[in-house]
Every structure is written in structure tokens, then in C-alpha cells.
C-alpha positions as CSV (number, residue, x, y, z in Angstrom):
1,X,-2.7,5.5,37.2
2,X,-0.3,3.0,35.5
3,X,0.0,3.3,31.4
4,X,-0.2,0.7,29.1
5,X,-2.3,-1.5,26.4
6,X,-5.6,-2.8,26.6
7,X,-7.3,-5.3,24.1
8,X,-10.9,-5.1,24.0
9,X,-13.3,-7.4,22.5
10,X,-15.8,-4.4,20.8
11,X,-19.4,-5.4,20.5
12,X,-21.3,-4.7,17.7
13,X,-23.2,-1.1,17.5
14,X,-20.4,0.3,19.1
15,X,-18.4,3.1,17.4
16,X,-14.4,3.2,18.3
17,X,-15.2,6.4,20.4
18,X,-17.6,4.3,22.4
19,X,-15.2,2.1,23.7
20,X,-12.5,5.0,24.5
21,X,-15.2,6.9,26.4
22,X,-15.9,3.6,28.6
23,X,-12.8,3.0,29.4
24,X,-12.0,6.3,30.0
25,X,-14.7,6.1,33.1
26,X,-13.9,2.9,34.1
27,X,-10.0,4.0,34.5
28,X,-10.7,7.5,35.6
29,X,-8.4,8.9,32.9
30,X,-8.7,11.0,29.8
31,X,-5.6,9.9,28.1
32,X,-6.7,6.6,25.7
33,X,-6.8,6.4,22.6
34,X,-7.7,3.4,19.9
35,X,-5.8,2.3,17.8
36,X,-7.4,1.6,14.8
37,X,-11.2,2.2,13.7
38,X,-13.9,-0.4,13.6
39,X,-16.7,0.3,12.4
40,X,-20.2,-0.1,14.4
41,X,-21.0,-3.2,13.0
42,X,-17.5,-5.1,13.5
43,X,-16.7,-6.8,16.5
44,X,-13.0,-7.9,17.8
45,X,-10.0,-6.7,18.7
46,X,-9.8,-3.1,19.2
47,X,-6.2,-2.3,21.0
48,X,-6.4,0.8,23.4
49,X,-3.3,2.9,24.6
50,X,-3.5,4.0,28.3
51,X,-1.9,7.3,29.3
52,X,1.8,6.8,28.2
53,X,0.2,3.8,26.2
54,X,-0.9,6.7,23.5
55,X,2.6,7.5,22.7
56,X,2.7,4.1,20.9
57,X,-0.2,4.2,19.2
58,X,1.4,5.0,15.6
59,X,3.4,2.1,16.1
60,X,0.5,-0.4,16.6
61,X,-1.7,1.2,14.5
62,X,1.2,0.0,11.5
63,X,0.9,-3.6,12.2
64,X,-1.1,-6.5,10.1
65,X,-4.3,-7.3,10.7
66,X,-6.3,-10.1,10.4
67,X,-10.4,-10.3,9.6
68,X,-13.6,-12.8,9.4
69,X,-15.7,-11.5,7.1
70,X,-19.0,-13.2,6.2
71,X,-20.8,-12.1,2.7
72,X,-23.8,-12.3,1.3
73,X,-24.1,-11.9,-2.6
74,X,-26.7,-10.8,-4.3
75,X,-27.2,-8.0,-3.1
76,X,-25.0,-4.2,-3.3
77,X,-25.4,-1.5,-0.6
78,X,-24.3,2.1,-0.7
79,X,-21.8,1.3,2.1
80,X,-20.9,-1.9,0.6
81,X,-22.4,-3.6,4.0
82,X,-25.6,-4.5,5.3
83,X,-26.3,-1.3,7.0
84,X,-27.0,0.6,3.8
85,X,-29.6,0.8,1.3
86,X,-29.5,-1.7,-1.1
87,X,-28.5,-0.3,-4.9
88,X,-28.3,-3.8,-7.0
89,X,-30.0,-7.3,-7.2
90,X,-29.1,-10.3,-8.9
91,X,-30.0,-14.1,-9.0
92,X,-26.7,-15.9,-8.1
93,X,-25.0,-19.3,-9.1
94,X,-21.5,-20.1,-8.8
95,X,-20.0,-22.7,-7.1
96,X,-17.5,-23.3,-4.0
97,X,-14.5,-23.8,-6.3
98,X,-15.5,-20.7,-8.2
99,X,-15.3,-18.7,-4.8
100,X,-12.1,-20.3,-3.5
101,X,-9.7,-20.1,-6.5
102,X,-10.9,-16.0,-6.6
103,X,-10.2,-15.3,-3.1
104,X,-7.0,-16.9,-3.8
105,X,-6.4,-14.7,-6.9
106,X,-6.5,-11.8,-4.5
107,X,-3.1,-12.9,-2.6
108,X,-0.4,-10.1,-3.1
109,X,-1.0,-6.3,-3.9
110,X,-3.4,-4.6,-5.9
111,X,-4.6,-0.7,-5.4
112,X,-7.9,-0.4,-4.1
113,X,-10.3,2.2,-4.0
114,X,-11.6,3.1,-0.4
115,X,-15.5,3.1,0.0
116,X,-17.3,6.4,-0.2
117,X,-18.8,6.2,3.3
118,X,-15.4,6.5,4.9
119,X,-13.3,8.4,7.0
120,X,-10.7,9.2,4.2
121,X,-10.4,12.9,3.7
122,X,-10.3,14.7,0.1
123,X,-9.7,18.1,0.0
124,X,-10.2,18.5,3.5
125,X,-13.4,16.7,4.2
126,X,-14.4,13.3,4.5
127,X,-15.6,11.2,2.1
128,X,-18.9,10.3,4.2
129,X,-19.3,14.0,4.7
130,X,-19.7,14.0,0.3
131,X,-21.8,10.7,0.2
132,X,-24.8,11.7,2.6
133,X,-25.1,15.0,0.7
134,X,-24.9,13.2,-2.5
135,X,-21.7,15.0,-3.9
136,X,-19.6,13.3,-6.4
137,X,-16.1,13.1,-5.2
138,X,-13.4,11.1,-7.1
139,X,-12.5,8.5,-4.5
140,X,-9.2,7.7,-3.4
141,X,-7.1,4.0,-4.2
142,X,-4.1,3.1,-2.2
143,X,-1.9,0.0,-2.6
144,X,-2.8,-2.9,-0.2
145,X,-1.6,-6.3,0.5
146,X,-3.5,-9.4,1.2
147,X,-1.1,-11.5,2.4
148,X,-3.2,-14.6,3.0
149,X,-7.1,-15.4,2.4
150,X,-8.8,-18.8,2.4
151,X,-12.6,-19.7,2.8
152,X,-14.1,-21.2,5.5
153,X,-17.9,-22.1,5.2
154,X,-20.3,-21.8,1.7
155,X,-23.9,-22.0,1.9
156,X,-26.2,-20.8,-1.3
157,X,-25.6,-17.5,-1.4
158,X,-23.7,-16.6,1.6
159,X,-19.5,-17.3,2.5
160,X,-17.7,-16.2,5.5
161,X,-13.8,-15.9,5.0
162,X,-10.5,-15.2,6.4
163,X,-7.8,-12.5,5.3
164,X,-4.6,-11.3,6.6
165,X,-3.8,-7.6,5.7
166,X,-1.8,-4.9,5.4
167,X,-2.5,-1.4,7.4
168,X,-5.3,0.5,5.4
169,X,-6.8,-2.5,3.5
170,X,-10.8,-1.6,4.0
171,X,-13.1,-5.6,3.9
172,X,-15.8,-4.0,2.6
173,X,-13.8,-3.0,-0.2
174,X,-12.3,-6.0,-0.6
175,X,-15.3,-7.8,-1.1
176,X,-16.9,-5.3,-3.5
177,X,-14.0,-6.3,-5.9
178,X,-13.9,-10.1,-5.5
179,X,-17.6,-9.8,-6.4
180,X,-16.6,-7.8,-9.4
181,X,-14.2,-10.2,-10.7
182,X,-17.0,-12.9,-10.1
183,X,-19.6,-10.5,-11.9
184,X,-21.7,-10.4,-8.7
185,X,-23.1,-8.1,-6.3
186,X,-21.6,-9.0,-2.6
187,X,-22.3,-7.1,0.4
188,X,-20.6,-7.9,4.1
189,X,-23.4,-8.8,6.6
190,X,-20.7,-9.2,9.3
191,X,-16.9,-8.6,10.5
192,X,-14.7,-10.0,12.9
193,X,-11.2,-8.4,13.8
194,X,-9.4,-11.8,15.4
195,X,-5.2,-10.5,15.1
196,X,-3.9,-7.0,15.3
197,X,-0.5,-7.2,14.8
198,X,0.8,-9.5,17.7
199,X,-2.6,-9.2,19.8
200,X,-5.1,-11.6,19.8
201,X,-8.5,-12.1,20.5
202,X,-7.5,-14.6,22.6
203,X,-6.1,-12.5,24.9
204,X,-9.0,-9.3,24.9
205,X,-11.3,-8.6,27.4
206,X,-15.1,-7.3,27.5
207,X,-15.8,-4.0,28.4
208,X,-17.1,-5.0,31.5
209,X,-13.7,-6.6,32.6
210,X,-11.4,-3.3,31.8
211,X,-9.6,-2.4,35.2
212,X,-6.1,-1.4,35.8
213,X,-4.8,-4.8,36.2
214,X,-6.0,-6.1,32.9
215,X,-3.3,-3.1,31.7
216,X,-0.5,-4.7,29.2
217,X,3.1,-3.0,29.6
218,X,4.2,-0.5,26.7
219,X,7.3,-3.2,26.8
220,X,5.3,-6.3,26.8
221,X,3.3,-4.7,23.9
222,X,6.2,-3.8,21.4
223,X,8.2,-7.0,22.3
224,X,8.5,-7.6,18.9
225,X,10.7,-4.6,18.3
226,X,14.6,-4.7,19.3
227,X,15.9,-3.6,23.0
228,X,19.1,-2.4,25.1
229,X,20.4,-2.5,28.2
230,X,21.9,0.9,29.0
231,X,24.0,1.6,32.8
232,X,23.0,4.7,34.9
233,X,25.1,7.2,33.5
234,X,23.4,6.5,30.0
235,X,20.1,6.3,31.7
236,X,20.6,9.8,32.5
237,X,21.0,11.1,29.5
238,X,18.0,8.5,27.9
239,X,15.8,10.4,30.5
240,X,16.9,14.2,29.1
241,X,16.4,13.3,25.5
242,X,19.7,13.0,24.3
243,X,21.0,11.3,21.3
244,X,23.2,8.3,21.9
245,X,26.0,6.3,20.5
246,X,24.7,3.2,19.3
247,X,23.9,2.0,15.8
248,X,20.6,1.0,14.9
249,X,18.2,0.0,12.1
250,X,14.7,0.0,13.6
251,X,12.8,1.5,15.9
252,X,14.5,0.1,19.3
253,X,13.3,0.3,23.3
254,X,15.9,1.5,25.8
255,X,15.8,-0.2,29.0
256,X,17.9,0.7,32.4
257,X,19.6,-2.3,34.4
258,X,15.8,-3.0,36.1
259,X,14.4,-3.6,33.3
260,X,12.4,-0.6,33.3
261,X,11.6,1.0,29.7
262,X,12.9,4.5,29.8
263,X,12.5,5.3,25.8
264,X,12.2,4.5,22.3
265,X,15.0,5.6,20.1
266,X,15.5,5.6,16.3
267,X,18.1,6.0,13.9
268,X,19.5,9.1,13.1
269,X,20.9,10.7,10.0
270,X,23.8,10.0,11.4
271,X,24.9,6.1,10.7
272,X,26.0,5.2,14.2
273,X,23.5,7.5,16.3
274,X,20.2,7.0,17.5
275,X,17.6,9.7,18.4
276,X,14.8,9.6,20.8
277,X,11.8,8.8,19.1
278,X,9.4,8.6,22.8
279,X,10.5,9.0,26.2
280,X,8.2,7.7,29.2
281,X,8.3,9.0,32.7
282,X,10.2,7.1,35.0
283,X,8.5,5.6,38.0
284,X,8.9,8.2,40.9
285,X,7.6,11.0,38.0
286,X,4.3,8.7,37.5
287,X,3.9,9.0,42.0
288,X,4.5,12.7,41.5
């Protein structure tokens, strides 16, 4: 069973697990994970990593992402979307102007404060675990960037938009507190994941198309990081986990004279020595 990278196209009412444990049947492997939550009801890209695929997870879980969100205001849930019960009503007037020079306010970083019905842990449980028993728990803010967000369509009291964010930035959050600069209750009736990092929707599949073919390479998926070429002496030692003699700045990918990606090293204490960060079975260990 090769390794690699899918990207799926999740349906809504699906849970992140959902998709791992079709997969998992459809490739007749244990060893996937996701890489990055969405929740039931978003849709969009949800990257997978296949066997060997999982050892770059952390890297692709640290990428930008990009969101449609559609809102309706009005109207405030317990989970800040349209799945929960409703806590606060209010008559709305504003105007698309109003909207558009607020969602442009929002460029650049603020801290926000995650949504109680999340996975977030404090002290050692999660914050949804607090909110369906009704316990008060201080909730957690963490610096986010929205790096770019514009409207797209306004009718009455509804708006769908487009953001571009950093790791950890939660939509429905974001959307709580442009309605709280505005004065008005908003609540996200829909969300879209269109960009993780480098992947598209573009280029995901439905669940009912996942088969080994539709696999992406570990290389082809971290092409944006930096590579070398190393001869067959080095190779050796790549393959055994040994530090090297080369100077880098970034997480890098190793590859032998075939083009085949042995590793991924990074830098070292040590200014001009790099350390092996992942190491991937070579071909005639994957037959084995």
C-alpha cells in the first residue's frame, strides 16, 4: 500500500473521523489521519495523510487556510452556528457598506476567544465536555491572523464571505465578533473550506472516488518546502538517521539521485548541521 496525501471534498453531517474511517476501508489501511478538523456542518477540503503520509501531518496541519462562510444575523446560537439553540434575537438594519468596511477592519491580528463548544482543552477536558453540562469555564483567546477578508453576496439579513487565515483561527468565532463590533447577533448557517495551505478544492476528490491512484506523493505535497540532492554514500547515512553536514534554515526534504524522498531534515543546534526530523522507508522496505 503506497503512502501519501489525499484531498477530500467532506460532505456536510460528516465528522472528520467519518471520512478517516472511509478511507480507511476503501484503502484497506489503518494508518490515516486528517489533518485538520471540520466540523459536521462544513464542507471542503479536508487533507488526509496515508501511511507514511501521517508523519507529515504536523506540517500541513500549520499551513493557511482559506473559508466561505455564509451568516445570517439576527439571530445568536450557543455554538455560534445554526446547529444550536438559539440565545438572542434582534431586528436588523445595516447596510452593505456597513458590512464591508467591518470585515475589512478585521485584516491583521487580534486575540480571539475560542467557542465554548470546542475541542480546546482546559485543565484537561474539553471545553464541549463543560458546555453540555452547563459548567462555567473561563474560555481560552489565542492570537490569530486574518490575512485577507472581502464580501461576496448581501441580501437583507444574510452575507456570505471570504477569509484567509492563520492555523487556529475558529469562523464561527470570527463571526461572533464582527457582529459585536456591528452591535448584532450573527450566527454561521454554512462553511466552506476552499485552500488548505497549497491544496485546493480544485484538486479534491469525493469519497466515492478515494483509491490508491488518486494518492498525492509526500514530495509533491510539501513542494513548497526546500530540497537536496544527496549521492549514495550520504543516502546511507540519511536512511540510518544520522545528522549531516549541511546548513539549513527550514525544514528541508532529502532526496537520493532518483529522486526518491528518503527524509526530512532540520536544523540543528549546531549552525552548519541538520538533524533528521522524519525518515520514510525506502521502496524495497515498503515490498517487504
Amino acid at each position: 500500500m503506497k503512502s501519501g496525501i489525499l484531498i477530500i471534498d467532506k460532505e456536510k453531517d460528516m465528522t472528520s473521523r467519518d471520512v478517516v474511517n472511509i478511507a480507511c476501508k476503501k484503502l484497506g489501511t489503518k494508518k490515516i489521519g486528517h489533518t485538520g478538523t471540520l466540523d459536521p456542518i462544513a464542507t471542503g477540503v479536508l487533507v488526509l495523510g496515508v501511511n507514511d503520509g501521517t508523519k507529515i501531518i504536523d506540517l500541513l496541519t500549520s499551513n493557511d487556510k482559506v473559508y466561505q462562510a455564509e451568516v445570517e444575523m439576527g439571530i445568536l446560537t450557543d455554538t455560534l452556528d445554526i446547529t444550536g439553540n438559539v440565545i438572542e434575537k434582534k431586528d436588523v438594519k445595516i447596510t452593505k457598506e456597513e458590512i464591508e468596511q467591518t470585515l475589512e477592519s478585521f485584516k491583521g491580528k487580534y486575540m480571539q476567544e475560542v467557542p465554548k463548544y470546542s475541542a480546546v482543552r482546559v485543565n484537561g477536558k474539553r471545553l464541549y465536555e463543560y458546555a453540555r453540562n452547563d459548567i462555567e469555564v473561563e474560555l481560552p483567546k489565542r492570537e490569530v491572523e486574518i490575512k485577507d477578508i472581502f464580501l461576496i453576496d448581501f441580501n437583507d439579513n444574510k452575507f456570505i464571505f471570504q477569509v484567509h487565515v492563520s492555523k487556529g483561527t475558529y469562523i464561527r468565532s470570527l463571526i461572533r465578533d464582527i457582529g459585536e463590533k456591528l452591535n448584532i447577533p450573527m450566527t454561521m448557517t454554512n462553511l466552506r473550506r476552499i485552500k488548505q495551505g497549497i491544496f485546493d478544492i480544485s484538486k479534491s476528490i469525493k469519497l466515492d472516488e478515494i483509491n490508491e491512484d488518486k494518492l498525492i506523493s509526500i514530495k509533491d505535497a510539501l513542494d513548497n518546502y526546500p530540497k537536496i540532492e544527496v549521492d549514495s554514500l550520504t543516502e546511507k547515512k540519511v536512511r540510518n538517521g544520522c545528522k549531516l553536514n549541511y546548513k539549513i534554515n527550514n525544514i528541508t526534504l532529502v532526496l537520493n539521485k532518483d529522486d526518491e524522498l528518503l527524509a526530512l531534515y532540520e536544523p540543528s543546534n549546531h549552525i552548519d548541521i541538520m538533524k533528521p526530523y522524519k525518515v520514510f522507508k525506502g521502496v524495497e522496505d515498503e515490498k517487504n
